[in-house]
N, C-alpha and C positions, 0 to 999 in steps of 0.2 A: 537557679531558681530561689533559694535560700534567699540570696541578698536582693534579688529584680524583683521576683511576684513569690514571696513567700505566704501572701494570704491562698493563692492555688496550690502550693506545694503543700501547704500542711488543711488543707479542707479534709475534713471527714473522710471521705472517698479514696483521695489521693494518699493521706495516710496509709488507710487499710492496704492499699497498692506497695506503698512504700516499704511498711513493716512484712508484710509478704515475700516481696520480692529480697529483704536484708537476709531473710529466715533461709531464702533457697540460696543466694550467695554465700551463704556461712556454712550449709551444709554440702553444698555439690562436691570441690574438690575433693572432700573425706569422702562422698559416696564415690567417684571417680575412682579412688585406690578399692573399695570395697569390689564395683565393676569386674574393675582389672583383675583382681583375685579370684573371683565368682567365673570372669572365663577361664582364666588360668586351669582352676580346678576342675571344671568340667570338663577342658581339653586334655587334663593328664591323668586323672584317675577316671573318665571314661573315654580314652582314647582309641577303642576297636570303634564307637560309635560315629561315624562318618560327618552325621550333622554337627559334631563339635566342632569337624576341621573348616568348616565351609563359611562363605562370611554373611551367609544371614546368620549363623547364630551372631556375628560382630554386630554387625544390626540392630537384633533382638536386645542384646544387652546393651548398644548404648539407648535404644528408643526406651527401655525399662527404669534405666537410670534416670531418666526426665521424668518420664510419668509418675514414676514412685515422690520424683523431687515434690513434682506439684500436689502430688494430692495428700503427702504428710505434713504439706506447708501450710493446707485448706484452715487450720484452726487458727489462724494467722486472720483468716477474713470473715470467718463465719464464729465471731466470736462477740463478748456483750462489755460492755467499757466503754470508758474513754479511746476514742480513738486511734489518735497522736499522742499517746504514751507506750513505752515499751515494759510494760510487766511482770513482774517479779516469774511467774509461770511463763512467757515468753521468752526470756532471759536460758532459763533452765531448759524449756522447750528446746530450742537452738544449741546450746549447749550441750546435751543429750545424744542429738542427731548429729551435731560436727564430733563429735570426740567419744563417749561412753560406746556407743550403739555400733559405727565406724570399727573400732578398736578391738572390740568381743568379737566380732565375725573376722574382721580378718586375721586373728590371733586365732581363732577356731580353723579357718579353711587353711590357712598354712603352716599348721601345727599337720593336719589331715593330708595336704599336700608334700611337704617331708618325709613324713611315716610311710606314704605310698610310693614315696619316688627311691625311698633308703632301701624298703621290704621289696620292690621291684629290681634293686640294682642288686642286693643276695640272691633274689631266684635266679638269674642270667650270670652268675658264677657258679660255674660247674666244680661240684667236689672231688672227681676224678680228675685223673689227667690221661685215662687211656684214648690215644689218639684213634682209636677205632671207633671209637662212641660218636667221638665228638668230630664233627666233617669241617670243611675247609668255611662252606658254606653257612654253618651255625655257629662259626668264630668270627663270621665278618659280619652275622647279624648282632651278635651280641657286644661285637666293637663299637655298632651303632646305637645301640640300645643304650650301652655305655655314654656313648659321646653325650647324648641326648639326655640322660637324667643328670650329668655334669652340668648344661647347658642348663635344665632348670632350676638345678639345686642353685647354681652362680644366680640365673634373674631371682629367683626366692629370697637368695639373702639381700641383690639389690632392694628391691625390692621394699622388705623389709625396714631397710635402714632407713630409705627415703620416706615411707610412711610414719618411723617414729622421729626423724628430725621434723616431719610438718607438724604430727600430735605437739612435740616438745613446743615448738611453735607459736601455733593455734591454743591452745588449750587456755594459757596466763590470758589472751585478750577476753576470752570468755568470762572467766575466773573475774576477771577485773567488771566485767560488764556487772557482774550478778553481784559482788560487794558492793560495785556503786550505787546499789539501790540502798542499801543501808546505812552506810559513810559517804562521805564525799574524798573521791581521791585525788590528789592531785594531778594536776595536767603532765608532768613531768614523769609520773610513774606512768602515766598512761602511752606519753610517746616512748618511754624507754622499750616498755612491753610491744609495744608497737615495732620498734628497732629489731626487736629480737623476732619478733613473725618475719620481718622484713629476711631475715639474714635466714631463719628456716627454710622458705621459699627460693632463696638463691642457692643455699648448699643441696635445696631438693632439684632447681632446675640443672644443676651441674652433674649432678647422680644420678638426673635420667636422660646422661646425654650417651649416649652410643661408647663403648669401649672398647680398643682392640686386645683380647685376650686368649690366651695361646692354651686351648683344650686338648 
């Protein structure tokens, strides 16, 4: 539409649609890893609670995840300007929500999710060793107990890595967005940084592909 009917592409209206709709593209994948953590957590540090295991809470949280997209995106449309330009505070807006805001919670919940999985895998280690205490039955729970905080401690660190290769990413095309209002940069740094998202997103699609690993 650019090159064919760019007098419809950039009308007033269609703008405000356009810059909107850039604002939730820039922010979903980060709130996506946010998500995933947000159940993560609630599945393992309140794990007697049944509703964690069941898939409407999967549901809940991904229908939360959209909702929250669109209505932090609303300043996007209900706002006073020029249209068809993108903002010095829209800029930082988006910037904000893809990377600062992203980064603080999931550094929060999986600092909180560690600490509960570490102080959970000490209490299920018995400081005795009298085999009178300890039954057949409460060594082959605590085998499981084991397997299982192994299990999430390993996805935490995936995890992990794969959220700060997209931040490493993601962040520089922002960065770049928000000096272009000031300087003019060139095209060349901008597809370099580009390159570099390119290549975050491929080492993240590769690190969250399934692995076989021996617990």
């Amino acid at each position: 539409m650019g090159y064919f009917e760019p007098q419809i592409l950039f009308a007033p209206n269609m703008c405000i649609l356009l810059l909107y709709a850039y604002n939730i593209a820039g922010i979903a994948i980060p709130f996506t890893f946010l998500t995933f953590t947000v159940h993560r957590f609630c599945s393992i540090v309140y794990h007697t609670q049944p509703f964690f295991k069941k898939k409407r809470w999967v549901g809940i949280c991904i229908a939360s995840q959209w909702v929250i997209l669109f209505v932090i995106s609303l300043p996007f449309i209900f706002r006073n300007g020029p249209y068809c330009s993108n903002e010095l505070w829209m800029r930082i807006y988006t910037c904000v929500l893809s990377v600062v805001v992203p980064t603080l919670a999931n550094t929060i919940l999986n600092i909180m999710i560690f600490i509960h999985v570490r102080s959970s895998s000490r209490r299920i280690n018995p400081r005795t060793t009298d085999t009178s205490i300890n039954t057949i039955a409460q060594g082959e729970k605590q085998e499981r107990q084991q397997l299982v905080s192994r299990r999430e401690l390993a996805l935490l660190r995936q995890m992990t890595f794969t959220f700060v290769v997209f931040i490493t990413g993601w962040f520089p095309i922002f960065a770049v967005i928000i000096i272009s209002y000031f300087i003019n940069i060139d095209s060349t740094i901008s597809a370099a940084f580009a390159m570099v998202r390119i290549t975050s997103q491929t080492v993240k699609s590769k690190a969250c592909q399934p692995k076989k690993t021996k617990l």
